[in-house]
The first five atom37 places (N, CA, C, CB, O) and aatype in JSON, in Angstrom:
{
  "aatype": [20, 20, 20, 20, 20, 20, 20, 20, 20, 20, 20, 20, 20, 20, 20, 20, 20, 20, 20, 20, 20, 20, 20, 20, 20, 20, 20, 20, 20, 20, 20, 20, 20, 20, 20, 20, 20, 20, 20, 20, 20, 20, 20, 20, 20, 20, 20, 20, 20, 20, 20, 20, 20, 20, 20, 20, 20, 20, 20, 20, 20, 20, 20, 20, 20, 20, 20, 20, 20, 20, 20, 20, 20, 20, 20, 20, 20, 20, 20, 20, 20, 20, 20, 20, 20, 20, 20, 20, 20, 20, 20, 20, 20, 20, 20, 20, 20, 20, 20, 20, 20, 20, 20, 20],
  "atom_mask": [
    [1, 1, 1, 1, 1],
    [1, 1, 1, 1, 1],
    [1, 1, 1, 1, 1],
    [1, 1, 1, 1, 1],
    [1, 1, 1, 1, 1],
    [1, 1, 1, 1, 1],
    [1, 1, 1, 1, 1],
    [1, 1, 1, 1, 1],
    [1, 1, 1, 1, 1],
    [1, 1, 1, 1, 1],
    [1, 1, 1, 1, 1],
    [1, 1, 1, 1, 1],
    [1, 1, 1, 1, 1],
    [1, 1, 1, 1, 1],
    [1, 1, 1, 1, 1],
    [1, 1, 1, 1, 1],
    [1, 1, 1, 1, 1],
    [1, 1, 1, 1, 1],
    [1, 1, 1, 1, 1],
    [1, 1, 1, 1, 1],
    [1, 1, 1, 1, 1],
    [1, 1, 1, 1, 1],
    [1, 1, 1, 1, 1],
    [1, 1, 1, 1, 1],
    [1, 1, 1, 1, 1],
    [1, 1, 1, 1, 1],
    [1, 1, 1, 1, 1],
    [1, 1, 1, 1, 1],
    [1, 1, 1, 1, 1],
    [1, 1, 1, 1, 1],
    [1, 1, 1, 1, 1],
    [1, 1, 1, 1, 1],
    [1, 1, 1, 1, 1],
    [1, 1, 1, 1, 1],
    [1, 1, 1, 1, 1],
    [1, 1, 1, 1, 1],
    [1, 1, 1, 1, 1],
    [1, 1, 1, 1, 1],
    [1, 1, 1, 1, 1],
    [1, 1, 1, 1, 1],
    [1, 1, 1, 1, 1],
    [1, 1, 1, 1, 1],
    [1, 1, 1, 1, 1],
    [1, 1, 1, 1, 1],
    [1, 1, 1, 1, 1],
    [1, 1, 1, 1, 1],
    [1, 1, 1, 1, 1],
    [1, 1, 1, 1, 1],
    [1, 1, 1, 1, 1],
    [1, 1, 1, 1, 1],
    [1, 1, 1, 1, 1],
    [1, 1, 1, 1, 1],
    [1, 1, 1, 1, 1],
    [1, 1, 1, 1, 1],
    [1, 1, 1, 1, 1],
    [1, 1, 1, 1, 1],
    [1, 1, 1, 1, 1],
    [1, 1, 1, 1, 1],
    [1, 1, 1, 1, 1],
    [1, 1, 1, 1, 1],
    [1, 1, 1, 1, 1],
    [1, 1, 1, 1, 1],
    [1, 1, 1, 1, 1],
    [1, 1, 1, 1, 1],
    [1, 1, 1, 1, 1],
    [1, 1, 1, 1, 1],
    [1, 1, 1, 1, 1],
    [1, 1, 1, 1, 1],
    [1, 1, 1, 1, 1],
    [1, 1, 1, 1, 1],
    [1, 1, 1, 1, 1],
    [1, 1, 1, 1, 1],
    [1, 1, 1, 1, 1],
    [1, 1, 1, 1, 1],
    [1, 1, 1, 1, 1],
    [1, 1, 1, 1, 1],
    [1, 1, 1, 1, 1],
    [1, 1, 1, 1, 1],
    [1, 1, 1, 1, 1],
    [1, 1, 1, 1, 1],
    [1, 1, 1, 1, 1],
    [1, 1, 1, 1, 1],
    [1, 1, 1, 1, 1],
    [1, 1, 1, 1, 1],
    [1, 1, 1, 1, 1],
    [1, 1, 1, 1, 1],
    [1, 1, 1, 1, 1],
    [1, 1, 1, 1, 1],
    [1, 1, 1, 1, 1],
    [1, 1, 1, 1, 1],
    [1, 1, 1, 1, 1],
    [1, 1, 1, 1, 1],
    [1, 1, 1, 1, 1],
    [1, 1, 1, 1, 1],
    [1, 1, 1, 1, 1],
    [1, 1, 1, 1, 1],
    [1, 1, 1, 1, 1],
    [1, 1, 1, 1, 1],
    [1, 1, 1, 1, 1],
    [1, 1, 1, 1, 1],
    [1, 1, 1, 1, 1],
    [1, 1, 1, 1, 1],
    [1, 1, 1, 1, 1],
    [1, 1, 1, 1, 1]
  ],
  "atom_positions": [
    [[119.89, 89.46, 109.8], [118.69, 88.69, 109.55], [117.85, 88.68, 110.81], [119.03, 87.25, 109.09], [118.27, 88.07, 111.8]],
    [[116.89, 89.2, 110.84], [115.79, 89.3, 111.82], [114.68, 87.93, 111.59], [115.0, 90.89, 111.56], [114.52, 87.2, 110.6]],
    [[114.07, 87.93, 112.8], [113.21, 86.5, 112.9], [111.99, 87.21, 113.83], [114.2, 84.91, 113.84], [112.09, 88.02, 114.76]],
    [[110.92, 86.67, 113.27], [109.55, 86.38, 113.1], [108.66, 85.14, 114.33], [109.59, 85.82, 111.51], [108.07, 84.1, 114.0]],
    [[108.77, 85.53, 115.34], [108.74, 84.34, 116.21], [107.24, 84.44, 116.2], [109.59, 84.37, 117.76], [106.75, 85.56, 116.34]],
    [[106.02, 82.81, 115.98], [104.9, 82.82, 115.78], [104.64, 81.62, 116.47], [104.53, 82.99, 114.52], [105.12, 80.59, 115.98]],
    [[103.92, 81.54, 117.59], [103.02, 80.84, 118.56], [103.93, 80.93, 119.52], [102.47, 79.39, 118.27], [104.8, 81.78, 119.69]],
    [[103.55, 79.61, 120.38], [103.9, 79.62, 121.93], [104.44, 78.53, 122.02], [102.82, 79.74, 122.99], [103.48, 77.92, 122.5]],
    [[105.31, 77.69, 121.93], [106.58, 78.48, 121.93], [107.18, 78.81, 120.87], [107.46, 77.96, 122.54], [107.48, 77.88, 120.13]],
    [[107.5, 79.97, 120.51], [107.61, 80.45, 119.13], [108.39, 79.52, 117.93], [108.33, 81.78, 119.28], [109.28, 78.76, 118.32]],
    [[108.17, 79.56, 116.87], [108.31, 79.21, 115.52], [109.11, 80.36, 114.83], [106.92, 78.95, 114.87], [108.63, 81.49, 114.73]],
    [[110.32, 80.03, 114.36], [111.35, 81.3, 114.49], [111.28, 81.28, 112.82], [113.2, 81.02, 115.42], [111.76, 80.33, 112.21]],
    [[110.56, 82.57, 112.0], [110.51, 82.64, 110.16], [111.85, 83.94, 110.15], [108.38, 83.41, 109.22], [111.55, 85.06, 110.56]],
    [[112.69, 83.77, 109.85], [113.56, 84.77, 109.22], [113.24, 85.6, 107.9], [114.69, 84.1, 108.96], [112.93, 85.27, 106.75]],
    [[113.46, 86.88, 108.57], [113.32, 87.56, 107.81], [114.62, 88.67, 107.5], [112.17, 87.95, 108.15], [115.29, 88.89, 108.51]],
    [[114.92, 89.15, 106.67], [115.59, 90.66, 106.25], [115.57, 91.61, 107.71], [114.47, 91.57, 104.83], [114.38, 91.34, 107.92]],
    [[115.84, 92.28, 108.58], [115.43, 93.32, 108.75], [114.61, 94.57, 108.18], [116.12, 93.44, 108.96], [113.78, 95.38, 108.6]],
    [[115.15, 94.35, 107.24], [114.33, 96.19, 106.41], [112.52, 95.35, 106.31], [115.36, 96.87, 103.64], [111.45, 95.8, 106.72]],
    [[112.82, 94.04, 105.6], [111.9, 93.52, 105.35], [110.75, 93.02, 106.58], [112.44, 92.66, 104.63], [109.52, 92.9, 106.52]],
    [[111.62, 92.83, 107.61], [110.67, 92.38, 108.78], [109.73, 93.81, 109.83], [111.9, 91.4, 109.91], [108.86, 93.83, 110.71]],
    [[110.73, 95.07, 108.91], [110.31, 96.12, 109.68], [109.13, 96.49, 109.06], [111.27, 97.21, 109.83], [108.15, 97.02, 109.57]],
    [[109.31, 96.11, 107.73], [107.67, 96.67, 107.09], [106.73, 95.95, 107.01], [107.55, 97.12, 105.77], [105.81, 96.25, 106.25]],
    [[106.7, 95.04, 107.6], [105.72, 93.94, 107.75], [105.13, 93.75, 109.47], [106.58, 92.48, 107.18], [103.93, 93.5, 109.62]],
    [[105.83, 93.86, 110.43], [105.76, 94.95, 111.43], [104.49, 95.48, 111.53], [106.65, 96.03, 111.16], [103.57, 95.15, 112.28]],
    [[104.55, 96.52, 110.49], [103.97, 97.93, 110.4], [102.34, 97.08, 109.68], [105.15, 99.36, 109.11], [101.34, 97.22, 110.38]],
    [[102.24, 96.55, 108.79], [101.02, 95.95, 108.05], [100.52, 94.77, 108.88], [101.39, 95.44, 106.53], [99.39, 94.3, 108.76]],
    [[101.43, 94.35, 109.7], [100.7, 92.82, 110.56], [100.15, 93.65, 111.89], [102.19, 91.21, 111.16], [98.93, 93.6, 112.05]],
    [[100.94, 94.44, 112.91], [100.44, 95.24, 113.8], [99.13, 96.01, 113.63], [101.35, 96.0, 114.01], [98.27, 96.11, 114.5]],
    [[99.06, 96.65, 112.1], [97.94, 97.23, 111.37], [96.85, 96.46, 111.8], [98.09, 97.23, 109.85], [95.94, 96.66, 112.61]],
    [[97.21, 95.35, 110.91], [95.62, 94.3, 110.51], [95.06, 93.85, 112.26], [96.19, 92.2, 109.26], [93.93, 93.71, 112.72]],
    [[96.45, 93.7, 112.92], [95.54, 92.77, 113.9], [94.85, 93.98, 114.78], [96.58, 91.52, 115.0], [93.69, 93.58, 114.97]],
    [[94.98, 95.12, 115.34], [94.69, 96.62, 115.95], [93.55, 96.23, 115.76], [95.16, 98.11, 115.34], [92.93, 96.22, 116.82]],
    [[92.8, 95.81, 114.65], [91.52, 95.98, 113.96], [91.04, 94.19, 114.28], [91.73, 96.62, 112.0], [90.02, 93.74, 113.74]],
    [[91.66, 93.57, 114.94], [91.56, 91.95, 115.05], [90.84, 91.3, 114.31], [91.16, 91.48, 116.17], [89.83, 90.63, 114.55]],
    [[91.73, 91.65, 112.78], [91.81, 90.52, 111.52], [92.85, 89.74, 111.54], [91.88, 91.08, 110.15], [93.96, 89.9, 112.07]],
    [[92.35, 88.73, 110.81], [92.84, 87.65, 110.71], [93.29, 87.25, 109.28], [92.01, 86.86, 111.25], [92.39, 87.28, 108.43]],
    [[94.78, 86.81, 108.78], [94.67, 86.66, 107.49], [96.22, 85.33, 107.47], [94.76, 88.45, 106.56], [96.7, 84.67, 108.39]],
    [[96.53, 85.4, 106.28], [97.0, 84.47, 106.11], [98.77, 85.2, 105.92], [96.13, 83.67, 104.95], [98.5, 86.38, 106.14]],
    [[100.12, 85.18, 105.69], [100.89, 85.76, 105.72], [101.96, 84.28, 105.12], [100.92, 86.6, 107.09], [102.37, 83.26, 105.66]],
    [[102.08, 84.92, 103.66], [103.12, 84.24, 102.99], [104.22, 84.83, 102.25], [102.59, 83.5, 102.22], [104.3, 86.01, 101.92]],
    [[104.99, 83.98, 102.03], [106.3, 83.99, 101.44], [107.06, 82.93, 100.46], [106.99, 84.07, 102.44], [106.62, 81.83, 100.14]],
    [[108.25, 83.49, 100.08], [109.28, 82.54, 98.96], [110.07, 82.32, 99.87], [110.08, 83.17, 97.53], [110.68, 83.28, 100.35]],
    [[110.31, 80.86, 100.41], [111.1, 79.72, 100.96], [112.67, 80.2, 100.33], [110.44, 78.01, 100.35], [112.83, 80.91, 99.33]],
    [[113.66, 79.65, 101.11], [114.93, 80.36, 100.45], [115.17, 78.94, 99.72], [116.37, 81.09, 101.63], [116.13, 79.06, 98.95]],
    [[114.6, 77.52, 99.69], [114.79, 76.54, 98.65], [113.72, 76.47, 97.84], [115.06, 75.28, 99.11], [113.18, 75.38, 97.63]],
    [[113.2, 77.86, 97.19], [112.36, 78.16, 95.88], [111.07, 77.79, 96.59], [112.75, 77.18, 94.34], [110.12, 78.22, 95.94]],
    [[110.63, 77.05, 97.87], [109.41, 76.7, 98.21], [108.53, 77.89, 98.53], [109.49, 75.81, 99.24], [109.09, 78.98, 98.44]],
    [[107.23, 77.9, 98.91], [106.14, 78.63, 99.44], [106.29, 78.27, 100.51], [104.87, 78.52, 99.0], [106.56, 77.09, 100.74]],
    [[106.09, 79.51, 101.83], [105.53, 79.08, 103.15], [104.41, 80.2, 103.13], [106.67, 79.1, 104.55], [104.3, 81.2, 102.42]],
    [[103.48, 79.6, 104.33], [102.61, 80.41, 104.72], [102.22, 80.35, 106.59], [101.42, 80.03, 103.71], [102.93, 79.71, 107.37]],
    [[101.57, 80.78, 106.83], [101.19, 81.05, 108.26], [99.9, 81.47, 108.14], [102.05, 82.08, 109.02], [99.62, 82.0, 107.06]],
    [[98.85, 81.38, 109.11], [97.52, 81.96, 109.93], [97.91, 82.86, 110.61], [96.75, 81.1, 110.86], [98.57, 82.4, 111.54]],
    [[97.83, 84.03, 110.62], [97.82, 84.81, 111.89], [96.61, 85.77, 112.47], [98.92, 85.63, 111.76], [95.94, 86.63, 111.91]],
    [[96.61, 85.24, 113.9], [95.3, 85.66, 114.51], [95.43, 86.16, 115.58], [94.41, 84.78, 114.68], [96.08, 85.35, 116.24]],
    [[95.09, 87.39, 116.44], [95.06, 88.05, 117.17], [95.47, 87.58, 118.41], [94.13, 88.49, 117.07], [96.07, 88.29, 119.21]],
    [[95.1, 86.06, 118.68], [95.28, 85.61, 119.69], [96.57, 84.78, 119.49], [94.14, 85.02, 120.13], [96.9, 83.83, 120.2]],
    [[96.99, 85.06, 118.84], [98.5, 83.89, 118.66], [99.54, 84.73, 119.14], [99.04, 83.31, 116.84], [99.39, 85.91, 118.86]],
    [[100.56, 84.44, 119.8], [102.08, 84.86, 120.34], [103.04, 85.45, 119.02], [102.93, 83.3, 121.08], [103.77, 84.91, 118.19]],
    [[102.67, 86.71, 119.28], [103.94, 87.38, 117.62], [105.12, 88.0, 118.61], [103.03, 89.3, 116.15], [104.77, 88.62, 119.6]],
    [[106.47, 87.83, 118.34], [107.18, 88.73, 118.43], [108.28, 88.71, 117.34], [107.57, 88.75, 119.67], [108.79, 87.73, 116.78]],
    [[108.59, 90.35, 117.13], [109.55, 90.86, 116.06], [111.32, 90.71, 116.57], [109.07, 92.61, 115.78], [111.61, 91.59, 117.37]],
    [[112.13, 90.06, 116.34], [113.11, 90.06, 116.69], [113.97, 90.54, 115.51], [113.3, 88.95, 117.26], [114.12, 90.02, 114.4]],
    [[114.66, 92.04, 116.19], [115.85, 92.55, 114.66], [117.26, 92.37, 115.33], [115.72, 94.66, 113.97], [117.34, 92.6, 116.54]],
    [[118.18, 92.04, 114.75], [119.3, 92.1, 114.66], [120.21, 93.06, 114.72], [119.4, 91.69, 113.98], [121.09, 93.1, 115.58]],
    [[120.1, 93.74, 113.98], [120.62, 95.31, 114.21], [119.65, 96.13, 114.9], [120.92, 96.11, 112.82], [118.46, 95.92, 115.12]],
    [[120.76, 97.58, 115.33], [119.81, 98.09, 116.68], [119.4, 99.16, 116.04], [120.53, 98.48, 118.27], [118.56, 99.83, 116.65]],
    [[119.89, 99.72, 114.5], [119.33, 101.21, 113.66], [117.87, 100.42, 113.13], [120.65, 101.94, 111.95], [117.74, 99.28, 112.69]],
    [[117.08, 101.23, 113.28], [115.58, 101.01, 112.82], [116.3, 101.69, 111.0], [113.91, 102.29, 114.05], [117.14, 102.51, 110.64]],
    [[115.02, 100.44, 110.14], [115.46, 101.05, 108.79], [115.2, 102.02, 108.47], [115.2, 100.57, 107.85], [115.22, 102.66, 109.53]],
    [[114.77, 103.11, 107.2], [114.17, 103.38, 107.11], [113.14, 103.26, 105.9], [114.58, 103.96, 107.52], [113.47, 102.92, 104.76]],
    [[111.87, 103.59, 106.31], [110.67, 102.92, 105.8], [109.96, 103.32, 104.23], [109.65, 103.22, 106.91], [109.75, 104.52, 104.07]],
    [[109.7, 102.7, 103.44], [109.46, 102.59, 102.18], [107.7, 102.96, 101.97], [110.0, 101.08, 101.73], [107.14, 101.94, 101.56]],
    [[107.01, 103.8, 102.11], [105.95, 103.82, 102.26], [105.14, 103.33, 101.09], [105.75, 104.9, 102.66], [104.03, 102.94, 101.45]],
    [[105.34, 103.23, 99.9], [104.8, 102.79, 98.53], [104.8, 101.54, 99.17], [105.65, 103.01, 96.99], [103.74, 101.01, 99.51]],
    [[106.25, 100.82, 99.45], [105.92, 99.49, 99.84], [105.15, 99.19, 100.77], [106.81, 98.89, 100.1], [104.41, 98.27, 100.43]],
    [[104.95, 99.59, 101.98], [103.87, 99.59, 102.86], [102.8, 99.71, 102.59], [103.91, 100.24, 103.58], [101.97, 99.37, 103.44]],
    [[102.37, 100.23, 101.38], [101.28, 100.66, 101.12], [100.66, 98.76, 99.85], [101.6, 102.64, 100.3], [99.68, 98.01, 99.89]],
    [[101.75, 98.81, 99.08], [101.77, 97.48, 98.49], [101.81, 96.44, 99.22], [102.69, 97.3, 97.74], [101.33, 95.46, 98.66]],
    [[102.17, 96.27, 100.2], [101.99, 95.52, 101.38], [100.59, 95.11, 102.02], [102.64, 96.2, 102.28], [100.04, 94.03, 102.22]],
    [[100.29, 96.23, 102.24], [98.9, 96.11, 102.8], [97.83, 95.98, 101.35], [98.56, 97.64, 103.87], [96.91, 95.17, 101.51]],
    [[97.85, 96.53, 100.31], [96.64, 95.55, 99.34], [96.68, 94.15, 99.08], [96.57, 95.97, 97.92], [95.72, 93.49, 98.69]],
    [[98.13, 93.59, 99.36], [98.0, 91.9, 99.3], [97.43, 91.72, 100.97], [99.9, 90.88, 98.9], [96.81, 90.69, 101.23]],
    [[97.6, 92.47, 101.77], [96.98, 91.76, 103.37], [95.42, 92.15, 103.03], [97.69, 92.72, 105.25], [94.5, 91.42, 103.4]],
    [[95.23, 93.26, 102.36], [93.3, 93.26, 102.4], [93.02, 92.04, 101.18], [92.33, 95.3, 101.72], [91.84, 91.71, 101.06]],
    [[93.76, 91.54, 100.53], [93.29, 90.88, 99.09], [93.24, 90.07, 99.81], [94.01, 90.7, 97.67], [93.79, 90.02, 100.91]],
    [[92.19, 88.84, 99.0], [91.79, 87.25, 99.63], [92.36, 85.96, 99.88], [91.01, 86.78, 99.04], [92.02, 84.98, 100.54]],
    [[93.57, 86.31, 98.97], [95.1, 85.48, 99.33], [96.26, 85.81, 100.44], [95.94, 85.58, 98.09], [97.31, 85.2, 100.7]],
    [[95.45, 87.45, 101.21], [96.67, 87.45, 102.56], [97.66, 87.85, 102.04], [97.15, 86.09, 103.33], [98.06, 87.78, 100.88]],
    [[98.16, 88.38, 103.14], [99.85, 89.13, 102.79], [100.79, 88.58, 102.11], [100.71, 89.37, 103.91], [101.04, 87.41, 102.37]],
    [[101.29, 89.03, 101.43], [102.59, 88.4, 101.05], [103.52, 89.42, 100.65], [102.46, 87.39, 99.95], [103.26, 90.58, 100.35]],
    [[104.61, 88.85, 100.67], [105.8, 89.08, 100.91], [106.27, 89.93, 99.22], [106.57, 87.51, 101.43], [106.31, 89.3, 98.16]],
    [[106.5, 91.07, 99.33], [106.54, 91.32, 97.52], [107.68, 91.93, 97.41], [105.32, 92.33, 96.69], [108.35, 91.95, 98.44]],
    [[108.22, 92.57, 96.27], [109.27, 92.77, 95.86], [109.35, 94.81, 96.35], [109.28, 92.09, 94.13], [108.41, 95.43, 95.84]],
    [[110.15, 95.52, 97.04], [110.09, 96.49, 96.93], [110.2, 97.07, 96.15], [110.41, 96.75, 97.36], [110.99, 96.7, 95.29]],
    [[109.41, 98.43, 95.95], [109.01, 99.36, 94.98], [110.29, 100.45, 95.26], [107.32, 99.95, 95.22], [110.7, 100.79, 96.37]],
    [[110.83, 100.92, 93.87], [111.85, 101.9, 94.26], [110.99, 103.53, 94.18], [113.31, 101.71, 93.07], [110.3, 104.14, 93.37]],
    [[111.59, 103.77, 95.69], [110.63, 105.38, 95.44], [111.06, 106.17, 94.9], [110.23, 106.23, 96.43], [112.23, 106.31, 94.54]],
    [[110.0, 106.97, 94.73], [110.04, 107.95, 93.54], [111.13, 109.56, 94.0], [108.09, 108.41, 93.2], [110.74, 110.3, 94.91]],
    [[112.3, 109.82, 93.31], [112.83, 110.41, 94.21], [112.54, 111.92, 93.32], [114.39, 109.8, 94.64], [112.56, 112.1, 92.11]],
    [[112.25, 112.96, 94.53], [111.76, 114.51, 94.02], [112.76, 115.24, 92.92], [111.72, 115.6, 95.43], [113.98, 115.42, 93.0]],
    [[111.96, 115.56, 92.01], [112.76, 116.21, 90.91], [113.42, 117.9, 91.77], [111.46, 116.5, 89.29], [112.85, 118.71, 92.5]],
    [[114.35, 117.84, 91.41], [115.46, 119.27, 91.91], [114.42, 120.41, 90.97], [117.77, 119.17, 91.12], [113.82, 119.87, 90.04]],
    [[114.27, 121.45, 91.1], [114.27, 122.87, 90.32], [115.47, 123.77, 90.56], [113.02, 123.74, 90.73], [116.18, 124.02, 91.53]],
    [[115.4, 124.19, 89.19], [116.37, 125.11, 88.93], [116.6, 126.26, 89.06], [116.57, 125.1, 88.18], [117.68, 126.72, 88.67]]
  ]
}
């Protein structure tokens, strides 16, 4: 379980690893470009959380394990239309990729 540390002095959100790695990739994205959006999730007691995140706030990615996952690009890609949509990122269910048909 990897953690999500947000402000100064950080605010520790747990996350998945696989899950914190692709989010990573879409939060590093948005801010490069210093947007600002909102970044939510499903509470592990059925609740909603959410966060502000803004360019100027203290992010660091903390993983647990030392193998980097590897990366789901559909989901990354689903990832980032909830961070451009007007409700902000959120947290969604991975997409299973599409795996290449063999020829014969």
């Amino acid at each position: 379980m990897g953690q999500l540390l947000y402000g100064s002095p950080g605010t520790g959100i747990d996350f998945d690893d696989r899950v914190l790695a692709h989010l990573q990739l879409v939060i590093t994205a948005k801010l490069r470009r210093e947007e600002k959006f909102t970044l939510s999730w499903q509470g592990g007691d059925g609740g909603r959380n959410a966060v502000w995140i803004h360019p100027a706030i203290a992010l660091q990615f903390i993983y647990t394990a030392s193998a980097e996952p590897k990366l789901n690009h559909p989901w990354i890609e689903a990832l980032m239309v909830t961070a451009n949509s007007n409700s902000g990122l959120r947290v969604v269910a991975e997409p299973v990729e599409a795996i290449p048909a063999v020829r014969a």
